[in-house]
C-alpha positions in Angstrom: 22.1 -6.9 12.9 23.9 -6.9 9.3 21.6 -5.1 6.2 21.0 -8.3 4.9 20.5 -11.7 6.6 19.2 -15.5 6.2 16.2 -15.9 8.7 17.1 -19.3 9.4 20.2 -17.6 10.9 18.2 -15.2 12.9 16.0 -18.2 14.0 18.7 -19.8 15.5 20.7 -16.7 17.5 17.0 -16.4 19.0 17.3 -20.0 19.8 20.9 -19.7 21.7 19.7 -16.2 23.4 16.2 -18.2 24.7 18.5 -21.0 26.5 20.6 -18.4 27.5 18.0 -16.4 29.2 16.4 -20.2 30.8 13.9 -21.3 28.6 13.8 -25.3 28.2 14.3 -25.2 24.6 14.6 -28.2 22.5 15.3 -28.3 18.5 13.7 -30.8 16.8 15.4 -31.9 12.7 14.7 -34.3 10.5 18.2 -34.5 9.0 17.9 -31.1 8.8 20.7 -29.7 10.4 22.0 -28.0 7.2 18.9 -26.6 6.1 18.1 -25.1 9.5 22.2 -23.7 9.9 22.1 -25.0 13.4 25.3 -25.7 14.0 25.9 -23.1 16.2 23.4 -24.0 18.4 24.9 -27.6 18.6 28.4 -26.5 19.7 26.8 -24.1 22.1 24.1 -26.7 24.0 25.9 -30.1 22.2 23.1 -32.8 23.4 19.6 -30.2 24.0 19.1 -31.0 19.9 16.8 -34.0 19.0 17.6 -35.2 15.5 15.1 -37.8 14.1 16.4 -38.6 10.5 14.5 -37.7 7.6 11.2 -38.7 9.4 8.6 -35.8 9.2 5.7 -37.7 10.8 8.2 -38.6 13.4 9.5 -35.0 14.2 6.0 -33.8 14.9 5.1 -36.5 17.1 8.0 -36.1 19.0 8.1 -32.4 19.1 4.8 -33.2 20.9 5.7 -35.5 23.5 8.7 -32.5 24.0 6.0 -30.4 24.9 4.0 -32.7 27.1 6.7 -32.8 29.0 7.4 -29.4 29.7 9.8 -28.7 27.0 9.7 -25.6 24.5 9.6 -27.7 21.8 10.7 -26.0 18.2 10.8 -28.0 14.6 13.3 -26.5 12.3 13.1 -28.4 8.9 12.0 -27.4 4.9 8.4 -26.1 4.7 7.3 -28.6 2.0 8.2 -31.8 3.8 7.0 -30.5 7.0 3.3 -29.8 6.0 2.9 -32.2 3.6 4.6 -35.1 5.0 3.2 -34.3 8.8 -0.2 -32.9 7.7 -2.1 -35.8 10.1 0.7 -34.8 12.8 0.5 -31.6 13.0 -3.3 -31.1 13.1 -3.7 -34.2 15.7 -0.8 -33.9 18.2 0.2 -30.5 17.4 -3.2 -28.4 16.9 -6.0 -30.6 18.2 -4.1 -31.1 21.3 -3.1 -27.2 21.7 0.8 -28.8 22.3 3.6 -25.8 22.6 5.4 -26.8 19.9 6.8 -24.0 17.2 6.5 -25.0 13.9 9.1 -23.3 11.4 8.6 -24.0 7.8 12.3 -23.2 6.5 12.9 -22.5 2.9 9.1 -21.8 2.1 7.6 -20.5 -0.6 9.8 -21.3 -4.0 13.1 -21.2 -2.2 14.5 -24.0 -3.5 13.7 -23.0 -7.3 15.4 -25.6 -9.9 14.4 -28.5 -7.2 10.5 -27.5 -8.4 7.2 -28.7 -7.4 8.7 -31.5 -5.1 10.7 -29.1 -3.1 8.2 -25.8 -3.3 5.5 -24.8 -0.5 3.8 -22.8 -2.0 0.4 -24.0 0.3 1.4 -24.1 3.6 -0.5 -20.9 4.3 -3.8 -22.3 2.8 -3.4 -26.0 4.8 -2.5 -23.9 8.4 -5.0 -21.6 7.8 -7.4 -24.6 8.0 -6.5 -25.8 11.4 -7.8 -24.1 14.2 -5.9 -22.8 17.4 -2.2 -22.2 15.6 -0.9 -19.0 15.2 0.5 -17.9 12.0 3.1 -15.8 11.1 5.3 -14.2 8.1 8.3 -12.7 8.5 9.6 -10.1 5.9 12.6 -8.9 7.5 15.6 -10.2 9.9 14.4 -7.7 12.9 10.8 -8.6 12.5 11.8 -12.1 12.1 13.6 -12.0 15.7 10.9 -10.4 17.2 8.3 -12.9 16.2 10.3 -15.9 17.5 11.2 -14.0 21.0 7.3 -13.6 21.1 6.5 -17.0 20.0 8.9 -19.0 22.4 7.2 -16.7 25.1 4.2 -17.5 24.2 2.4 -20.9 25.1 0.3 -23.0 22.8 0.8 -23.7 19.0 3.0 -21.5 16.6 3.7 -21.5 12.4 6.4 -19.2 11.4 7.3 -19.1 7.5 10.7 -18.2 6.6 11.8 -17.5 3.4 15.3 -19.5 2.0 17.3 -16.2 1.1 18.7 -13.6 2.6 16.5 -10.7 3.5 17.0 -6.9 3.5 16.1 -5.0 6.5 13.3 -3.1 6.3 12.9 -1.7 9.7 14.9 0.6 11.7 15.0 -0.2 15.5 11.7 1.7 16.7 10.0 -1.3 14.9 8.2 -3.5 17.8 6.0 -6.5 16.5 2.6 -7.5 18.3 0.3 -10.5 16.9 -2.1 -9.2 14.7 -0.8 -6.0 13.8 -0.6 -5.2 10.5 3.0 -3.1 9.0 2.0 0.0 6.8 5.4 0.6 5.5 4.4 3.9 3.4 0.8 4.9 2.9 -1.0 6.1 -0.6 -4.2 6.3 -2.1 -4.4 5.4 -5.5 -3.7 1.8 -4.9 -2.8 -0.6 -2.1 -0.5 -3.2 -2.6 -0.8 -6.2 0.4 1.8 -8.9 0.7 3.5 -11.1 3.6 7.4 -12.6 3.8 9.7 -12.3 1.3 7.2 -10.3 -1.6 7.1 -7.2 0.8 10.2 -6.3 -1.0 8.7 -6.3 -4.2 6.0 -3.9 -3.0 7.9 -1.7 -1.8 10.6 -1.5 -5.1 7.5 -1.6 -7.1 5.9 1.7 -4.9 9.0 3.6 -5.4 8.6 2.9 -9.1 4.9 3.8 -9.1 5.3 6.9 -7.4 7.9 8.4 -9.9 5.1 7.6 -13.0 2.6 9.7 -10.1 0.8 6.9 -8.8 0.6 7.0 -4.8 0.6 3.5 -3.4 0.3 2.2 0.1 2.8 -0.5 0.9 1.2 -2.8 3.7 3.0 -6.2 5.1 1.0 -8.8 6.8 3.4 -10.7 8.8 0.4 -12.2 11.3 -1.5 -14.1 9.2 -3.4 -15.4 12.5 -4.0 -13.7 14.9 -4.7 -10.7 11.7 -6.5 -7.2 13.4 -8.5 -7.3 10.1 -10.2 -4.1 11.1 -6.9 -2.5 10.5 -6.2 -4.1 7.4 -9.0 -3.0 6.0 -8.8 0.5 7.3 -5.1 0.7 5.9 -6.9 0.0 2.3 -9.8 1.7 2.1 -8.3 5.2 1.3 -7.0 3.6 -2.0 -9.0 2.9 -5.7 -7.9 -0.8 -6.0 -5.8 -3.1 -4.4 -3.0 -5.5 -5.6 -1.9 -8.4 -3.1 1.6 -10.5 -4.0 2.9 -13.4 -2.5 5.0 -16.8 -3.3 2.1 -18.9 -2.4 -0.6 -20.4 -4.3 -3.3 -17.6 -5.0 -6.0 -19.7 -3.1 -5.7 -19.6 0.8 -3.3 -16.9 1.8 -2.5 -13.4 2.1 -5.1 -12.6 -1.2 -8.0 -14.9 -0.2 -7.5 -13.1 3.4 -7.4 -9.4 1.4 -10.5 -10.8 -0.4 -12.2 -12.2 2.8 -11.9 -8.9 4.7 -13.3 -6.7 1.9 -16.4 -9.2 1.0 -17.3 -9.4 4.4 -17.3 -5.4 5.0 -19.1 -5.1 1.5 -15.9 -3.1 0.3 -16.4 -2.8 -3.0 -12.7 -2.3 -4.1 -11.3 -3.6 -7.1 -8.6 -6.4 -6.0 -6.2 -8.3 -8.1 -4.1 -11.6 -6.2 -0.8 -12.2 -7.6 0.7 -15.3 -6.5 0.8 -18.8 -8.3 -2.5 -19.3 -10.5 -5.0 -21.7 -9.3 -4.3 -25.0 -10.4 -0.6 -24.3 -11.1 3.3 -24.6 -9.8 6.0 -22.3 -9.7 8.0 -23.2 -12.3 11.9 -24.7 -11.5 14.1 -22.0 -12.1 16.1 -19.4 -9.9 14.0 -16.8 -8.0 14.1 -13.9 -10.3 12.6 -16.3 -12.8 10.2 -17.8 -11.0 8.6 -14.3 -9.8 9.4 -12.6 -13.3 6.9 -15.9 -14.8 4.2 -15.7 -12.3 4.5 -11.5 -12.5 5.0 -11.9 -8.4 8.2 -9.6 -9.1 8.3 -5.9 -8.8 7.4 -5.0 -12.7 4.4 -7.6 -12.6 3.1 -5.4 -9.3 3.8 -2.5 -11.2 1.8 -3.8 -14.2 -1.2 -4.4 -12.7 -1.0 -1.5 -10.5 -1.3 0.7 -13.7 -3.9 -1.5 -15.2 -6.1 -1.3 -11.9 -5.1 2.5 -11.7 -6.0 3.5 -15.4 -9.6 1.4 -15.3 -10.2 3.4 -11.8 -9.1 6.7 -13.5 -11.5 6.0 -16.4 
């Protein structure tokens, strides 16, 4: 696997290896083709994709009657179109009805940058988390990426996987094995813990190096399973620290923070905790990634400024 890699590109090598091994896989797009970089799939099994046009009500609904049928069915279009257009679709046929259909939400967060609020998902987190019975996850690398699909095609009963629109640095070498739940300590501290899932673990972890040179010892934790989530080792990963940061491209309400916030109110953990992510009532502005992190301080040197605000108060 190559350093750095789209995960819509490792999605669909997982794809080609799962037909190749005999798993009745079928791609479902909504005029997607493009956005999911399925192409190779096509040449390799031409007729085994199902292309509905641009028809998101109409891609869940038949992703479902896939999976009746005995199919592994698997949706492959943009995040923001898929859970907002397919809400009613996805919690009916999809959740309601425990259907095994895999749900990836390509381009998610603010991947599309200058396209804006139309084009941003920057909830999908928040809305899946509200449905019952489908699993969640968050890739933050291409290896853990590959691993989560292998398990999810395996795996019978209703998926969400949210892939990020760019290309993605390893972070893993190849002792790394995923299981759902598990959280990923990627370097342990104790001054202050800073949480995040997909593509924002990379800002953690520059933004730990950084802190570590000024002498501030941060734990770097990924939460690529949002559900299932071993939340007793989440919060066992922060206790050891003063304060805790959490960072993601999602709207501050309803993901990775609220679930950080959940698991320390409901052990009475009285750590201070700060969510980065987009404010409450707000978008991510249009404008290319760096931007777009650098405005809602969901980059590195926003992590690292409220790190040393949270570490200074504790140190008082």
């Amino acid at each position: 696997m190559s350093n750095s890699e789209h995960l819509a590109t490792v999605m669909v090598d997982a794809f080609i290896d799962a037909v190749d091994r005999g798993l009745d896989l079928v791609p479902v797009v909504a005029d997607s083709t493009s956005t999911a970089k399925i192409s190779p799939f096509i040449k390799r099994f031409p007729g085994r994709l199902v292309n509905v046009g641009i028809a998101e009500q109409t891609l869940v609904g038949t992703a479902a009657g896939l999976a009746i049928g005995g199919k592994i069915a698997v949706t492959c279009n943009a995040a923001p179109f898929l859970i907002s257009r397919a809400n009613e679709q996805i919690k009916v046929d999809i959740c309601y009805n425990n259907t095994n259909v895999k749900l990836f939400g390509l381009n998610a967060g603010a991947s599309y940058g200058p396209l804006a609020s139309t084009h941003h998902s920057i909830d999908d987190i928040a809305i899946m988390r509200g449905f019952g019975n489908i699993e969640i996850y968050a890739p933050s690398s291409p290896a853990e990426c590959r691993q989560i699909i292998d398990y999810a095609l395996e795996h019978v009963g209703p998926v969400y996987i949210r892939l990020d629109g760019k290309a993605l640095p390893e972070l893993h070498d190849e002792s790394y094995r995923f299981a759902p739940g598990n959280i990923d300590v990627l370097r342990a501290g104790h001054d202050v813990a800073l949480v995040a899932m997909g593509s924002t673990v990379h800002e953690i972890v520059q933004a730990a190096a950084q802190l570590a040179a000024e002498g501030i010892d941060a734990s770097v934790i990924s939460v690529p399973s949002i559900r299932p989530c071993d939340t007793k080792a989440l919060l066992a990963a922060i206790k050891p620290c003063k304060a805790v940061v959490t960072v993601e491209e999602h709207n501050v309400n309803g993901g990775v923070g609220s679930l950080v916030a959940e698991v320390l109110a409901e052990a009475g953990c009285a750590i201070p905790l700060r969510r980065l992510g987009i404010p409450d009532g707000q978008y991510a502005i249009a404008a290319d990634r760096a931007s777009t992190r650098a405005r809602h301080e969901i980059d590195a040197a926003g992590v690292i400024r409220h790190a040393r605000e949270l570490h200074v108060k504790q140190a008082s």
